[in-house]
C-alpha positions as CSV (number, residue, x, y, z in Angstrom):
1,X,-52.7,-2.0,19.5
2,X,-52.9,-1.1,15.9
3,X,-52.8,-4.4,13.7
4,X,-51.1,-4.5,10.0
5,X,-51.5,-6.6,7.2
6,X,-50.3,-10.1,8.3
7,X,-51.3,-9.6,11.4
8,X,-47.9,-7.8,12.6
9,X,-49.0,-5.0,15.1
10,X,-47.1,-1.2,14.3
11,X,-45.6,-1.8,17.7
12,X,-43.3,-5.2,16.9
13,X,-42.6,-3.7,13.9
14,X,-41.1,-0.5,15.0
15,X,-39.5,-2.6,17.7
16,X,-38.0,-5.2,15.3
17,X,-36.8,-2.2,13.3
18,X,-34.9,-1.1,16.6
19,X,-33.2,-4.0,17.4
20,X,-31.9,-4.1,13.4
21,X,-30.8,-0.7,13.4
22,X,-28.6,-2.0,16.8
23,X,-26.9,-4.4,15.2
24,X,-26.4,-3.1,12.0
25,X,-24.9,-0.3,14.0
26,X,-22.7,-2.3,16.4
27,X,-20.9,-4.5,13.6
28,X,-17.8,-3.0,12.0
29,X,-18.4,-1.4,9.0
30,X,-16.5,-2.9,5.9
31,X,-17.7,-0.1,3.9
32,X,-15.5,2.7,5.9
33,X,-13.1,3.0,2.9
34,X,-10.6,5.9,4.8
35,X,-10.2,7.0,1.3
36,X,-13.4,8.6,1.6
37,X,-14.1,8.3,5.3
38,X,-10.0,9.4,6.2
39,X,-8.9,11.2,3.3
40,X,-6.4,13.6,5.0
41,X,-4.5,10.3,6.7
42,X,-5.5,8.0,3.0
43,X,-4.7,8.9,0.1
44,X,-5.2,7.2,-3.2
45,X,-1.6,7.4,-5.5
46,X,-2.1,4.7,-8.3
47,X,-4.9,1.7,-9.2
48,X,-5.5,-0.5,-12.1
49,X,-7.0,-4.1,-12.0
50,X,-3.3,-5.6,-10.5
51,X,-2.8,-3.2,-7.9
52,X,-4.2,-0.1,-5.4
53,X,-1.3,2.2,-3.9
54,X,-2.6,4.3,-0.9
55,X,-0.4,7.0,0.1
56,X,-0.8,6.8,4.7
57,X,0.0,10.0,7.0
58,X,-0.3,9.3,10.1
59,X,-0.2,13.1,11.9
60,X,2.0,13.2,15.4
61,X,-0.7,12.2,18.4
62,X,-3.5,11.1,15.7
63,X,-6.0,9.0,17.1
64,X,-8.1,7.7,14.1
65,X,-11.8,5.9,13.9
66,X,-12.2,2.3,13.2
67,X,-11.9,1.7,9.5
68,X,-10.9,-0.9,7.2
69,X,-8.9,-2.3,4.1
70,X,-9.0,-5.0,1.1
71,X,-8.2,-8.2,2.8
72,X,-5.3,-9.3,0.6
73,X,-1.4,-9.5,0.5
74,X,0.3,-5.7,1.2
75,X,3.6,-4.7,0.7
76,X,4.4,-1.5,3.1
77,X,6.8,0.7,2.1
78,X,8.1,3.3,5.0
79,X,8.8,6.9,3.9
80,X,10.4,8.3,6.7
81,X,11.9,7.2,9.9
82,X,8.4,6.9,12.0
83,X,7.9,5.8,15.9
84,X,6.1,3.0,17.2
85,X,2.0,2.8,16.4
86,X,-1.0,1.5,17.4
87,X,-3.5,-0.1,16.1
88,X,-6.1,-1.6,17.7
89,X,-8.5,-4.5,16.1
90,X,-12.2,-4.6,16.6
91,X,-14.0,-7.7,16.4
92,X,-10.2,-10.1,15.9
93,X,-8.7,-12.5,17.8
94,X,-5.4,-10.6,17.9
95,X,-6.6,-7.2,19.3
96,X,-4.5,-4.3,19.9
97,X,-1.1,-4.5,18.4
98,X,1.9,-2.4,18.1
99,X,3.9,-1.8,14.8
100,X,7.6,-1.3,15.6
101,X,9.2,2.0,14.7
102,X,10.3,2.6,11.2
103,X,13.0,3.1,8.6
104,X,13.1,5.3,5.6
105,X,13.1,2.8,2.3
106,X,12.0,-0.2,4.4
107,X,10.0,-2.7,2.7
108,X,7.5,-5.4,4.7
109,X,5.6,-7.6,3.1
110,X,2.2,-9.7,5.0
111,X,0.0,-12.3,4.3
112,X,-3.7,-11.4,3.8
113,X,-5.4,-10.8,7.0
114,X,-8.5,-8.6,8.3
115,X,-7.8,-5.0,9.1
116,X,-10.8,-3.6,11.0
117,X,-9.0,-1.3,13.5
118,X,-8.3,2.2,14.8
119,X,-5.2,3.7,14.9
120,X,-2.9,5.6,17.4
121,X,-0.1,7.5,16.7
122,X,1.7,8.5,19.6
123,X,4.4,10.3,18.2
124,X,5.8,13.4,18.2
125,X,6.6,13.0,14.7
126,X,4.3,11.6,11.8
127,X,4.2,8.3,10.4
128,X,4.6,8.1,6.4
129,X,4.0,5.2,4.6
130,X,2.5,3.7,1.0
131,X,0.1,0.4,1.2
132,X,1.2,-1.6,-1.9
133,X,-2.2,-4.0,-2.3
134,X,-2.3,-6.9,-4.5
135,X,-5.8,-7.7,-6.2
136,X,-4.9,-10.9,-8.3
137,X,-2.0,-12.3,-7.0
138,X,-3.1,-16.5,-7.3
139,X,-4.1,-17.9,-3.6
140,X,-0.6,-19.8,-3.7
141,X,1.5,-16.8,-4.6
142,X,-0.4,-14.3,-1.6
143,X,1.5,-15.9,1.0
144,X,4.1,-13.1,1.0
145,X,6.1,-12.2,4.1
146,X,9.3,-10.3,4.4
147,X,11.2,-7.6,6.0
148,X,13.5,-5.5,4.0
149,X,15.8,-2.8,5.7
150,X,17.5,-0.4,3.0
151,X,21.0,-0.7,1.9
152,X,23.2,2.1,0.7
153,X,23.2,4.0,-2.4
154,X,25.3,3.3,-5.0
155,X,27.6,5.5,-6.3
156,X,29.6,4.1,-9.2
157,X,27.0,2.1,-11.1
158,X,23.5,0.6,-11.3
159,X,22.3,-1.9,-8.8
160,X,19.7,-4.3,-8.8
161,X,18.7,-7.0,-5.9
162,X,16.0,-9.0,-5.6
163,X,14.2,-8.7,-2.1
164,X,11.2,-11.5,-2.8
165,X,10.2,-13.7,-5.7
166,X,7.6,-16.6,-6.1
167,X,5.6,-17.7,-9.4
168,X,3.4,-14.6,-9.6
169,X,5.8,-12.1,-7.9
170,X,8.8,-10.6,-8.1
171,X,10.1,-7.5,-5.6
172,X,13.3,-5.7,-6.6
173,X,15.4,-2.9,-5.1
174,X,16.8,-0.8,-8.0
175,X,19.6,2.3,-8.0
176,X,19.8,3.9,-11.2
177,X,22.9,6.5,-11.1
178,X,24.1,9.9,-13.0
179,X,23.9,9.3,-16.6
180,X,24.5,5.3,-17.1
181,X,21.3,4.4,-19.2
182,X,19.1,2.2,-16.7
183,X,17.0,-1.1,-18.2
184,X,13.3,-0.8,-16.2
185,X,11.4,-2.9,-19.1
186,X,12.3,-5.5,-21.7
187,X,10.8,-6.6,-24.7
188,X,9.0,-9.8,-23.4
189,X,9.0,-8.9,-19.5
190,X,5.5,-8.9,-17.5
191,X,3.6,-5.5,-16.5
192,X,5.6,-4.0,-12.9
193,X,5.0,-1.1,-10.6
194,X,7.8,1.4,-10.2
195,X,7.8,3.3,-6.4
196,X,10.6,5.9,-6.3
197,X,12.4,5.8,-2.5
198,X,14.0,8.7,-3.6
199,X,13.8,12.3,-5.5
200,X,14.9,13.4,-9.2
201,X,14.8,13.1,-12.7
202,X,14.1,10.0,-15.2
203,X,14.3,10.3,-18.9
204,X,12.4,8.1,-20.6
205,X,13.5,6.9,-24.2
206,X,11.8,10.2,-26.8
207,X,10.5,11.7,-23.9
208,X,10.5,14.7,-21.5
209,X,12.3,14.1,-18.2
210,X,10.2,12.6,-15.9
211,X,10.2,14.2,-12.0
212,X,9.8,11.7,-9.0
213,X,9.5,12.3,-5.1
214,X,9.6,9.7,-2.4
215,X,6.7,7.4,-2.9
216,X,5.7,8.1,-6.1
217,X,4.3,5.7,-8.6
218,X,4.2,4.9,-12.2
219,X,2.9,1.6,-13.8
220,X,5.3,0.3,-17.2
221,X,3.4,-2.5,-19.4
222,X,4.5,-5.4,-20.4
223,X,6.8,-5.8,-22.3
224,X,7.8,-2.3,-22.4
225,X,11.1,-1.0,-23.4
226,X,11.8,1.3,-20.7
227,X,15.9,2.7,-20.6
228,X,15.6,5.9,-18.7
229,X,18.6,8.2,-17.7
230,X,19.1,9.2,-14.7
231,X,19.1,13.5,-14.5
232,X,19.4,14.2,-11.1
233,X,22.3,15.0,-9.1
234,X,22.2,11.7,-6.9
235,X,21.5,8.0,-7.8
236,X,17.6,7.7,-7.5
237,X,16.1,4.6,-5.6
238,X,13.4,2.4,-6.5
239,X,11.3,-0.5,-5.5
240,X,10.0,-2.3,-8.7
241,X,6.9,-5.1,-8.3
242,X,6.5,-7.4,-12.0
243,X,3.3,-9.7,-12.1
244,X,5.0,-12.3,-13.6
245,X,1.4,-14.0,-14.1
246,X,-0.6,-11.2,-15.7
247,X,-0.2,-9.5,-19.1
């Protein structure tokens, strides 16, 4: 037996360096970001220091590898109508689980909880959805929980509802129609998120039009003054998210 300095012989060593590599191996990894380690089912749409937006396709019959996400308050926001899908919890007290099928423009809000799973789709049809995660939402203010179906679009004028508020959140639907000029921003209003449910055409105040597809994303500052008009052909959808705390 060949003896090291300290008196630790080659063979405990290589066999202490076994039994590391084990465990290392058999914990779940909270460095499997599936934007890098999933980036056909992940995909990054919009992040500043408020808020990360991950674009999720779930293909019909995936079956994707354990992987994990920020442990804070989400907002889902479902893109099409999607079947039922499986996830399945490694290392949690509350295991496999089933999300319940889906409904294009429906909004749910949850809590901060660990997400160390793989996923099943078991569909013949994908599963589209965005992750709307909130970095610096105060502890009191991350206890958000909601479901949201959508509502009809308007037709005659421009709508807006509020789906959740509390001190550093507040979750509106909007419906900006044809041609009636649309208030986004106000002079004196906190920083928001705009999601479009929908496809067409903003205009922004002395600016080129302004294309938008289902699920995508722009951020307005605060206190912006943001009066778009409406160009497209229907009345365009939107989910807007104001952190009514930051500036």
């Amino acid at each position: 037996m060949l003896l090291l300095r300290g008196g630790l012989s080659l063979r405990i060593r290589i066999t202490l360096a076994g039994i590391a590599g084990c465990l290392l191996s058999s914990t779940p990894a909270r460095s499997q970001d599936p934007l890098l380690t999933l980036p056909d089912a992940y995909k990054l749409g919009f992040e500043n220091e408020h808020v990360r937006v991950v674009r999720v396709r779930y293909e019909p019959h995936a079956r994707l590898p354990a992987h994990d996400h920020p442990k804070g308050p989400t907002a889902y926001v479902y893109l099409n109508d999607g079947g039922e899908v499986v996830f399945k919890h490694i290392g949690l007290a509350y295991g496999e689980i089933r999300r319940p099928a889906t409904v294009t423009g429906g909004v749910r809000l949850a809590k901060a909880v660990e997400e160390i799973h793989e996923v099943e789709n078991p569909n013949d049809s994908p599963s589209e959805f965005l992750r709307v995660e909130f970095k610096d939402l105060p502890p009191e203010e991350a206890r958000i929980r909601g479901r949201f179906l959508p509502e009809p679009l308007s037709s005659t004028g421009n709508v807006s509802k509020v789906l959740f508020e509390n001190g550093g959140l507040l979750i509106q639907r909007r419906t900006c129609v044809r041609a009636i000029p649309c208030d986004l921003g106000a002079e004196g209003s906190p920083p928001l998120l705009l999601v479009a449910l929908g496809s067409g055409r903003l205009k922004p105040p002395a600016a080129d039009p302004v294309p938008f597809a289902a699920g995508d994303s722009r951020w307005v500052s605060a206190g912006t003054q943001w009066v778009v008009e409406n160009q497209g052909d229907t009345a365009l959808a939107f989910l807007t998210f104001a952190f009514k705390t930051s500036r």
